[in-house]
C-alpha positions as a Python dict, from the first residue, in 0.01 Angstrom:
ca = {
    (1, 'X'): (0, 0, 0),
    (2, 'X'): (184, 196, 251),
    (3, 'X'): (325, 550, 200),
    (4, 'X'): (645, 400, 210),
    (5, 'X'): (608, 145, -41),
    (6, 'X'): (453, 431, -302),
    (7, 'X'): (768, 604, -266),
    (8, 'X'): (962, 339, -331),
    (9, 'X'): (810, 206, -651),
    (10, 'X'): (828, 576, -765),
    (11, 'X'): (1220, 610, -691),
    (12, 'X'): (1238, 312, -887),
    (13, 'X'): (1003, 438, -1197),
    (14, 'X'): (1217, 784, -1239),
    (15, 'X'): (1580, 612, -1238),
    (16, 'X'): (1441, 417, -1559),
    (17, 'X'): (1354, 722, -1703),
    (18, 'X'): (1656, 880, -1639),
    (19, 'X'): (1870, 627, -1773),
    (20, 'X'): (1629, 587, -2106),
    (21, 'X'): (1705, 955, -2173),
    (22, 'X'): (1990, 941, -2102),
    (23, 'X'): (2093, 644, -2345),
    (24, 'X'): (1893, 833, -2610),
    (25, 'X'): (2102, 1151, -2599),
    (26, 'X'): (2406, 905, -2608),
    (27, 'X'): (2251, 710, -2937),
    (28, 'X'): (2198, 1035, -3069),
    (29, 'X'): (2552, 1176, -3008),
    (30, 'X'): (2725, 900, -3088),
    (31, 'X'): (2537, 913, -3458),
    (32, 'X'): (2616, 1266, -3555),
    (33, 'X'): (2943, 1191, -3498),
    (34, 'X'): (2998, 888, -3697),
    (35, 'X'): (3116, 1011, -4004),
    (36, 'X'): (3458, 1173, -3836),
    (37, 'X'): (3755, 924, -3764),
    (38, 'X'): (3847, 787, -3444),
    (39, 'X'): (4087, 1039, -3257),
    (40, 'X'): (3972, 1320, -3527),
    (41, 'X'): (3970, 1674, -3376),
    (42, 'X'): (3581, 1811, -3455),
    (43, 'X'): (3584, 2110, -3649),
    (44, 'X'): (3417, 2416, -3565),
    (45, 'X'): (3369, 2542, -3949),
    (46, 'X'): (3016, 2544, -4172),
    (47, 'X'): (3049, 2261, -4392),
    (48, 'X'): (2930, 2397, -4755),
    (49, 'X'): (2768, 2147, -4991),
    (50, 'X'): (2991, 2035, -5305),
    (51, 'X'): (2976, 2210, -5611),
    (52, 'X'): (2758, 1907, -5766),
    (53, 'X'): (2464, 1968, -5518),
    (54, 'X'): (2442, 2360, -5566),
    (55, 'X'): (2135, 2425, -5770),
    (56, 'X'): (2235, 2425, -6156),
    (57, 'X'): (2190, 2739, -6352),
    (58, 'X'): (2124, 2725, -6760),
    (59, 'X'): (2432, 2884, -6969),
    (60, 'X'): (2355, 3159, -7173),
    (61, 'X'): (2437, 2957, -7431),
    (62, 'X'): (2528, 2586, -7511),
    (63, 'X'): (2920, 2530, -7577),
    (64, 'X'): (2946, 2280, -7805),
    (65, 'X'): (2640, 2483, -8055),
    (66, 'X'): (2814, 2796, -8048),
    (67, 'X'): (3165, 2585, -8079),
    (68, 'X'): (3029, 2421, -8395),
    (69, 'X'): (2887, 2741, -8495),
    (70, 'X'): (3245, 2922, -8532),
    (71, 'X'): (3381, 2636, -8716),
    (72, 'X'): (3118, 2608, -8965),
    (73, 'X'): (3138, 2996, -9027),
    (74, 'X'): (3483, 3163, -8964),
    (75, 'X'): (3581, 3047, -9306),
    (76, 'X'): (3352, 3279, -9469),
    (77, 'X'): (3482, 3594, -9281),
    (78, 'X'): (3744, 3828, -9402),
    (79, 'X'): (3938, 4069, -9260),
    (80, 'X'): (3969, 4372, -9477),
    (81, 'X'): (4268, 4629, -9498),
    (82, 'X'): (4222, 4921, -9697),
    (83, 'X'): (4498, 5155, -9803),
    (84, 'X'): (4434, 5538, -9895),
    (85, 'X'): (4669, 5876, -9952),
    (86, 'X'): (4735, 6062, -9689),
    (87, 'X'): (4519, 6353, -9598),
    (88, 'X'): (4669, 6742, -9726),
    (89, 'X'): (4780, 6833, -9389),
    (90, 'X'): (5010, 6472, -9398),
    (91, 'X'): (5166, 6527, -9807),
    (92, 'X'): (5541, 6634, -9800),
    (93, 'X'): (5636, 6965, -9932),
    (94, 'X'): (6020, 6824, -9987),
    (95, 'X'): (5869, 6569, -10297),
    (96, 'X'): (5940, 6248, -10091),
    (97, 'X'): (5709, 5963, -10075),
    (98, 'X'): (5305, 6002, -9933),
    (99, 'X'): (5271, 5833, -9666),
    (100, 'X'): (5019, 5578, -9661),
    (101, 'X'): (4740, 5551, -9479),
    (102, 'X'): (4606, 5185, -9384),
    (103, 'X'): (4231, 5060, -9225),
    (104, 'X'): (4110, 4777, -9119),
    (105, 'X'): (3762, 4624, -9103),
    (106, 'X'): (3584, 4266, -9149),
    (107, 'X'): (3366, 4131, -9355),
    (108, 'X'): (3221, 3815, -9484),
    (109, 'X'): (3170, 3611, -9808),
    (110, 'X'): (2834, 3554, -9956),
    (111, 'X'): (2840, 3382, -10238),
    (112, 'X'): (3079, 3118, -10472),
    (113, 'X'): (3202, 3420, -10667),
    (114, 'X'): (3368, 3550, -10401),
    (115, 'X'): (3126, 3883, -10324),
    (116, 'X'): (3185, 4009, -9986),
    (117, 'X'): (2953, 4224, -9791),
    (118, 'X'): (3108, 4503, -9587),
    (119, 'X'): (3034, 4845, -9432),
    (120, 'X'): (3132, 5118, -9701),
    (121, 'X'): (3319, 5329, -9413),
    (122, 'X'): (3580, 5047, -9431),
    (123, 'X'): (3633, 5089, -9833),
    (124, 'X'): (3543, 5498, -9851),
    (125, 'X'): (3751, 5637, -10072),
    (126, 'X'): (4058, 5436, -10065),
    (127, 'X'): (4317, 5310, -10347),
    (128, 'X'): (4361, 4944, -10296),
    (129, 'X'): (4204, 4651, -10055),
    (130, 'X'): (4355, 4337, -9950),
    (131, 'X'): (4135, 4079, -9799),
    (132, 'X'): (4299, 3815, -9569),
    (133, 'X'): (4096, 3453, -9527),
    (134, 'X'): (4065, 3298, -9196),
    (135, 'X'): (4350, 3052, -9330),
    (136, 'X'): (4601, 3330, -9375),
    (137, 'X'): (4542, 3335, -9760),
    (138, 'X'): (4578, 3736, -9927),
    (139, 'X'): (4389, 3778, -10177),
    (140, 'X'): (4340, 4122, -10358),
    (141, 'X'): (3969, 4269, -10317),
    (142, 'X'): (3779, 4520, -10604),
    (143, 'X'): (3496, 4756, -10473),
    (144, 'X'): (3180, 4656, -10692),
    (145, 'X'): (2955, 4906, -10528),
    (146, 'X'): (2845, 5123, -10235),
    (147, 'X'): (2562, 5263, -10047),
    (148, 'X'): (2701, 5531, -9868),
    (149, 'X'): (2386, 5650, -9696),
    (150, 'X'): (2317, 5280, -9580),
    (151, 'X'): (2658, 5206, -9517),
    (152, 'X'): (2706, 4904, -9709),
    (153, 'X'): (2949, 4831, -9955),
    (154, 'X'): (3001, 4508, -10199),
    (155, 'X'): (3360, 4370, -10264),
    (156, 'X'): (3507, 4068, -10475),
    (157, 'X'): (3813, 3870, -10512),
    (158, 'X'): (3887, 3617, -10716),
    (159, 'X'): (3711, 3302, -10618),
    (160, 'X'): (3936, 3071, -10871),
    (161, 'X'): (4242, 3108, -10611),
    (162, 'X'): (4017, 3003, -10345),
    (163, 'X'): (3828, 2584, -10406),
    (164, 'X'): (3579, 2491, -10246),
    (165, 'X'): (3514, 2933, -10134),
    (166, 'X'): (3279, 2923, -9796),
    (167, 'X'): (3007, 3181, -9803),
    (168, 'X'): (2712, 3259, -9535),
    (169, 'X'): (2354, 3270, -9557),
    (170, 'X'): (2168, 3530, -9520),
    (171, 'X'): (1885, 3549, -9268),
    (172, 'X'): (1510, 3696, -9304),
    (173, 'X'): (1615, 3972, -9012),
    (174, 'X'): (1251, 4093, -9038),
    (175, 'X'): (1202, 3809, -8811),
    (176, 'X'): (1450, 3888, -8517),
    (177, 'X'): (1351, 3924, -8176),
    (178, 'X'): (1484, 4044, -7872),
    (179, 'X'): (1611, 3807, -7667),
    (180, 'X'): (1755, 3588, -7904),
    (181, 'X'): (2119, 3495, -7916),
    (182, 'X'): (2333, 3712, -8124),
    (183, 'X'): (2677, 3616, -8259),
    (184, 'X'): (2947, 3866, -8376),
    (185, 'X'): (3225, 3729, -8598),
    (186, 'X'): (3532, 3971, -8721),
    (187, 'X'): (3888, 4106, -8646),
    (188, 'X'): (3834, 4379, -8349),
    (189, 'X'): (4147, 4530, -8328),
    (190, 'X'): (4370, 4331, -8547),
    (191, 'X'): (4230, 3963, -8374),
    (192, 'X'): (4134, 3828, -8707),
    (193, 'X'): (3860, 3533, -8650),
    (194, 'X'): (3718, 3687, -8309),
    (195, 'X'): (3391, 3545, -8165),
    (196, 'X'): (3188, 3729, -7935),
    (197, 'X'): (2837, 3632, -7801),
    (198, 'X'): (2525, 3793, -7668),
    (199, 'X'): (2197, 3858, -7748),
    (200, 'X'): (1967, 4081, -7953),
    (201, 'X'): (1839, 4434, -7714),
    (202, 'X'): (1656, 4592, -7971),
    (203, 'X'): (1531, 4596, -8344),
    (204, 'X'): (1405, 4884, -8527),
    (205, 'X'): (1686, 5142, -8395),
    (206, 'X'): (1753, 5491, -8591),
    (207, 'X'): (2101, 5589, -8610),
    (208, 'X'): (2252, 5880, -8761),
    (209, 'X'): (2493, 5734, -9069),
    (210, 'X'): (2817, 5841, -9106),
    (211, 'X'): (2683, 5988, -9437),
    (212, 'X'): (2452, 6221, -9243),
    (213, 'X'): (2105, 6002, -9317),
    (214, 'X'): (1975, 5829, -9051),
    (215, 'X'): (1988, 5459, -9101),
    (216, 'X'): (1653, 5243, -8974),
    (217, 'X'): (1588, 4917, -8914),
    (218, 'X'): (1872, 4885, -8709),
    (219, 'X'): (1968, 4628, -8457),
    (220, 'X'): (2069, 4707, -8112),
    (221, 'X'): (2321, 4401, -7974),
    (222, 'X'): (2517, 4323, -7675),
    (223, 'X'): (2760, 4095, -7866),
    (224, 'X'): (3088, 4273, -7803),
    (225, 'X'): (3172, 4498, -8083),
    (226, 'X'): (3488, 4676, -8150),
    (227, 'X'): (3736, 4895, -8330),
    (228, 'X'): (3786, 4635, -8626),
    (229, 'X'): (3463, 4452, -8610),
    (230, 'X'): (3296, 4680, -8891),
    (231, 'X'): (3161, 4491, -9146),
    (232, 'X'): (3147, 4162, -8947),
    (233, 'X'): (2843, 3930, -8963),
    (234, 'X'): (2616, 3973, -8670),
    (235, 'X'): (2493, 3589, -8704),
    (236, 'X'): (2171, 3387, -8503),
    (237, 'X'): (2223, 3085, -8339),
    (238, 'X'): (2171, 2904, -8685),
    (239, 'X'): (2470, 3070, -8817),
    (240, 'X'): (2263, 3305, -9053),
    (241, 'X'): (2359, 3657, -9091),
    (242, 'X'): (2109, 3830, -8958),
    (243, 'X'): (2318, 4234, -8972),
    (244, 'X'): (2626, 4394, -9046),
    (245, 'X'): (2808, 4520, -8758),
    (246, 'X'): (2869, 4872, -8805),
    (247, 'X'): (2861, 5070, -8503),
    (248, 'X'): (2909, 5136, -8128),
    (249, 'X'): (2723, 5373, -7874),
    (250, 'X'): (3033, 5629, -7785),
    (251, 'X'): (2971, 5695, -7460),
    (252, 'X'): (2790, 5285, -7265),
    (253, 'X'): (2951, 4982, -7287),
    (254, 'X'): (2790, 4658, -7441),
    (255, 'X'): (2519, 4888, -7725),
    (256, 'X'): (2633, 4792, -8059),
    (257, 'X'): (2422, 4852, -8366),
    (258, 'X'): (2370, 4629, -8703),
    (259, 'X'): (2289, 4692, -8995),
    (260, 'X'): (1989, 4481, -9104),
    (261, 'X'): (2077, 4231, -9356),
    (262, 'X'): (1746, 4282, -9527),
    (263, 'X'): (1891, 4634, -9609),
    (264, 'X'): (2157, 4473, -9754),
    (265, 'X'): (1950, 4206, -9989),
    (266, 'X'): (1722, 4474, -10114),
    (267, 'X'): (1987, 4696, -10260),
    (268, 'X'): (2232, 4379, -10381),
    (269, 'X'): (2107, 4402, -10740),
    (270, 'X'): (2182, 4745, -10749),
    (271, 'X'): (2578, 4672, -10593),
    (272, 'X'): (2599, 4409, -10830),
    (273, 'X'): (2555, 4675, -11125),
    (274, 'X'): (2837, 4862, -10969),
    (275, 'X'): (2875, 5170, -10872),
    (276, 'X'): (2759, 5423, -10577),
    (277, 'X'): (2324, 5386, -10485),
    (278, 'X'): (2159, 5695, -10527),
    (279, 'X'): (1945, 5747, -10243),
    (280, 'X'): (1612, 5887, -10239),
    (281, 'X'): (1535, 6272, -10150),
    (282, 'X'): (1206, 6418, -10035),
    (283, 'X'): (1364, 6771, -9848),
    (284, 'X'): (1159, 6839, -9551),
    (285, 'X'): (1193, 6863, -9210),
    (286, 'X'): (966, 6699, -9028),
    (287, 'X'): (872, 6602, -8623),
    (288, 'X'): (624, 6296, -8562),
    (289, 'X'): (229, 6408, -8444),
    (290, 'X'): (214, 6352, -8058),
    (291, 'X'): (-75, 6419, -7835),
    (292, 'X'): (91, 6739, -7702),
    (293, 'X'): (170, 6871, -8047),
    (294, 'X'): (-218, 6809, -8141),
    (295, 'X'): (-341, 6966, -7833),
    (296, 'X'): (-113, 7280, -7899),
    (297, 'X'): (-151, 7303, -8258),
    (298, 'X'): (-485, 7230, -8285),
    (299, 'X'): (-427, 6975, -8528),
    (300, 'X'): (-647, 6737, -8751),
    (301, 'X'): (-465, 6418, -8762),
    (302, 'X'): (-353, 6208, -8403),
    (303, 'X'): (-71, 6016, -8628),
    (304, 'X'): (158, 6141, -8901),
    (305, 'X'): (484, 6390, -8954),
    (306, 'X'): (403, 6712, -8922),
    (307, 'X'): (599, 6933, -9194),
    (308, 'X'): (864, 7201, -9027),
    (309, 'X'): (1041, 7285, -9287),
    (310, 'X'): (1079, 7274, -9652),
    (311, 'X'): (1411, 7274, -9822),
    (312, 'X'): (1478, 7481, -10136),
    (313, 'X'): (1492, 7318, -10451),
    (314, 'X'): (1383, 6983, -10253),
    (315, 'X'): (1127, 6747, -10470),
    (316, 'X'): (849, 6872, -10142),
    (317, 'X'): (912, 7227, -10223),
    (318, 'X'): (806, 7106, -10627),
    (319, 'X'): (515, 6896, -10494),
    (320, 'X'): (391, 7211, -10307),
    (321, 'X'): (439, 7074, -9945),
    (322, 'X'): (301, 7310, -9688),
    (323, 'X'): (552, 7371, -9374),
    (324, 'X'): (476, 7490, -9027),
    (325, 'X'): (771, 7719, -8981),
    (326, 'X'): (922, 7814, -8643),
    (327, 'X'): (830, 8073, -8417),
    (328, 'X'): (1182, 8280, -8211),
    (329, 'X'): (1174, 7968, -7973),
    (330, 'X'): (1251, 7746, -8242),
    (331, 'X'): (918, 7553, -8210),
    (332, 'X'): (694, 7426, -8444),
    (333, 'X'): (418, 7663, -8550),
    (334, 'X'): (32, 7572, -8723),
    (335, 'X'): (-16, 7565, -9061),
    (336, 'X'): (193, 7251, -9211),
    (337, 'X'): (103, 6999, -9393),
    (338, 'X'): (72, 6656, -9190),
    (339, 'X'): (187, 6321, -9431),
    (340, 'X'): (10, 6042, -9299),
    (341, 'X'): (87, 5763, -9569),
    (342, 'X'): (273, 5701, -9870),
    (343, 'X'): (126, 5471, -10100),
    (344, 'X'): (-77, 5363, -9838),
    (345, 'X'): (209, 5295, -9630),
    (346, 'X'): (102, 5437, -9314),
    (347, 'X'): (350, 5683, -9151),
    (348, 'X'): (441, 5765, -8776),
    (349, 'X'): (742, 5881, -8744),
    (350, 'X'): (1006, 6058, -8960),
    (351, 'X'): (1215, 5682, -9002),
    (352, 'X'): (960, 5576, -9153),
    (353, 'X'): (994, 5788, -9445),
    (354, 'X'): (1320, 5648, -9466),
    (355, 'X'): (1277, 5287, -9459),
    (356, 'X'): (1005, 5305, -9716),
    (357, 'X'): (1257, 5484, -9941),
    (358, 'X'): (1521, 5266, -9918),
    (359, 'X'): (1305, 5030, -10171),
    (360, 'X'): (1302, 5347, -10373),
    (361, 'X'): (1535, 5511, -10643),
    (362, 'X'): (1561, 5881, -10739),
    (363, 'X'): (1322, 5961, -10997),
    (364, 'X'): (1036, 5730, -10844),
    (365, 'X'): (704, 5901, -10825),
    (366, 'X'): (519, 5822, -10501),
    (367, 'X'): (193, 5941, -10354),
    (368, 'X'): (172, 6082, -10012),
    (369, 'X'): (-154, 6100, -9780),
    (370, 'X'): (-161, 6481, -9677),
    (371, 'X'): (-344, 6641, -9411),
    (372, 'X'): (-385, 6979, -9495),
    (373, 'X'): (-621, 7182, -9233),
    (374, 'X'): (-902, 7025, -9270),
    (375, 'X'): (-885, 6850, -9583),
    (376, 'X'): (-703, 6517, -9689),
    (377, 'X'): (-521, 6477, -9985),
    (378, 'X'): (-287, 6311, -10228),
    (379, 'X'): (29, 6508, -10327),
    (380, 'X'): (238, 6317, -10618),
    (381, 'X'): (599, 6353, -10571),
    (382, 'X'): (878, 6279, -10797),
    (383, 'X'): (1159, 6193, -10573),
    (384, 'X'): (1521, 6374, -10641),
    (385, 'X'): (1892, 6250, -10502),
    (386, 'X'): (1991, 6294, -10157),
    (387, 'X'): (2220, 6586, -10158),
    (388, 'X'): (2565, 6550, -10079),
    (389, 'X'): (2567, 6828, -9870),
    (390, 'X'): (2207, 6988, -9755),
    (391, 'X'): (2073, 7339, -9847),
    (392, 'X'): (2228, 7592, -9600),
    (393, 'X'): (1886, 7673, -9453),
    (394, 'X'): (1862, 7278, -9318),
    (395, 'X'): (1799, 7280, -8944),
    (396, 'X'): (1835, 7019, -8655),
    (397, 'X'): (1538, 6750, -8775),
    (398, 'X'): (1551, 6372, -8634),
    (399, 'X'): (1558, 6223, -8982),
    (400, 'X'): (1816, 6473, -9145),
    (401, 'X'): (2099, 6266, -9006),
    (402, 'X'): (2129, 6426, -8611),
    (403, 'X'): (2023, 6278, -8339),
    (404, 'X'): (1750, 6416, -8134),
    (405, 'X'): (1880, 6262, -7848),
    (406, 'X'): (2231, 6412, -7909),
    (407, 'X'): (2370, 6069, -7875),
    (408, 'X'): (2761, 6000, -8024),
    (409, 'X'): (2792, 5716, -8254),
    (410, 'X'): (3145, 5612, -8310),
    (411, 'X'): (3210, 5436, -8637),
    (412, 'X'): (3559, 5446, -8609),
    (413, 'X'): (3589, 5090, -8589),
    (414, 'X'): (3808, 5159, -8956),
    (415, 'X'): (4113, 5321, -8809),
    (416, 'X'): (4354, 5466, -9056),
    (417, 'X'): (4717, 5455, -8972),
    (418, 'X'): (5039, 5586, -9163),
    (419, 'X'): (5248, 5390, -9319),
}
């Protein structure tokens, strides 16, 4: 073939080529922009997928259980109003009328008879109590008993006014966990049958009561909880009380504390008897055994409460507990006794002292485990009342009722108005 010829048949071979990429491109043009009406002006915006193709995120919660859920129980909780005289600085010198002063709190039903668990700061001290069902319905409540230093209280009304009475039941709230959903029910502010929802942070919080004990066991929520909802059920997602909503961290948003209901079930024979629980009294104050402590003090036991102080007159001082003392820094000297059981409950930390008291009564005899220098041994002690006002040479110990962490705990969810 001549030159010629070659370069003709090539010509001819790159115009097909041309016009096969070039119909391509076309095909391919013509298909993105099928979906767009004749004469339509293109649009230069980012086209967002719909709402049904975005990735699907699981609810906190599911509607229609926590729906059902506040059906089933809002009938069983109360709002509480509590009426009391006026403080001295509020009583007229002129002989006219006291003014009145009113609170208000929740609480909830437990039981046919029309028993009502509540926190005591809501029905401290006060003259009369009116209870209001979810339905509107006044009835006129009776404190049966209290427990100040637990703050829990037990009121009734008459059940006969109400048929067919709804009560809750009460959870095992040894078996919480955190994570799991927590319910609040109550009247914050006034908003009788509120529902707020969130979830268990913590368990086996210490909180100074407004009684000046510190209060264990309790549990830490994120369930909203305000002025008003004292008293409320703190319910799981099988609508079981599982605490009593008592309190608020001052100074953070979304900490709320409970009041275990197992506190609550342990002491209900005693409430039922009537009258104010005696709590428990041991009189010392005491720190719990850390590493540093043992490597400073020299001491003989890694675990345990080492023994600061001991008050006068206190059941420890009769038992012949051995304290530490402080030296002009106001730290813990050698030399006390370390308690590292009682009744062969072991012991860590000051709370839990307390906890294992609160299945105790004044006048109970209990053993505790001492470590004493080098020796360990059993100290009997009969256990006295807890004082309503300490000895005047009590110090600052996290167990006395303060804080170590100088945290402010506002139960002031019962706010008293005049009238």
């Amino acid at each position: 073939m001549s030159l010629w010829k070659k370069f003709a048949a090539w010509k001819r071979g790159s115009w097909i080529i041309t016009l096969t990429v070039l119909a391509a491109v076309l095909l391919i043009a013509a298909g993105c922009s099928a979906a767009a009406p004749a004469g339509a002006k293109q649009s230069s915006e980012i086209k967002l997928p719909s709402s049904s193709a975005a990735v699907q995120v699981a609810p906190l919660f599911d509607e229609s259980t926590t729906v059902s859920l506040y059906e089933k129980c809002i009938p069983a909780v109360v709002q509480v109003e509590s009426v009391a005289s006026a403080p001295a600085p509020f009583l007229s010198p002129f002989g006219l009328d006291i003014p009145k002063m009113r609170g208000q709190g929740s609480g909830f039903i437990i039981d046919a008879e029309g028993h009502i668990l509540t926190n005591n700061h809501v029905v401290d001290k006060v003259s009369t109590v009116q209870v209001y069902m979810s339905d509107g319905t006044e009835l006129e409540g009776k404190v049966i008993g209290a427990d100040p230093n637990n703050d829990i209280a037990l009121v009734q009304v008459d059940a006969t006014k109400i048929p067919g009475l709804a009560y809750l039941v009460l959870a095992d709230s040894s078996k919480v966990k955190p994570g799991q959903m927590a319910v609040a029910l109550g009247s914050p502010f006034g908003l009788q049958g509120s529902i707020t929802v969130g979830i268990v942070s913590g368990i086996g919080r210490s909180i100074p009561g407004s009684s000046g004990r510190n209060m264990t066991g309790i549990i830490q929520t994120d369930a909203a909880i305000n002025p008003g909802n004292s008293g409320g059920p703190l319910l799981n997602s099988n609508g079981e009380v599982i605490g009593i909503n008592t309190a608020i961290e001052a100074s953070a948003n979304g900490v709320g504390f409970a009041v275990p209901i197992d506190t609550a079930k342990k002491i209900l024979p005693e409430l039922l008897k009537g009258g104010s629980i005696k709590t428990p009294w041991l009189g010392i104050e005491g720190m719990p055994v850390s590493k540093d402590l043992v490597d400073k003090l020299k001491l003989k036991a890694e675990k345990g409460v080492y023994v600061v102080g001991v008050m006068a007159g206190s059941p420890a001082e009769k038992a012949g507990l051995v304290e530490s003392g402080r030296n002009n820094q106001n730290e813990a000297t050698a030399g006390g006794d370390i308690i590292t059981a009682i009744d062969s409950a072991p012991v860590i930390k000051v709370e839990d002292i307390l906890s294992y008291f609160n299945g105790k009564k004044p006048g109970d005899t209990v053993t505790l485990s001492v470590q004493r220098g080098d020796q360990q041994i059993s100290v009997p002690v009969v256990l006295g009342e807890w004082p309503d006002k300490m000895p005047a040479n009590n110090q600052f110990n996290p167990g006395n009722g303060q804080d170590p962490n100088q945290n402010q705990f506002d139960f002031g969810p019962f706010h008293l108005r005049i009238k």
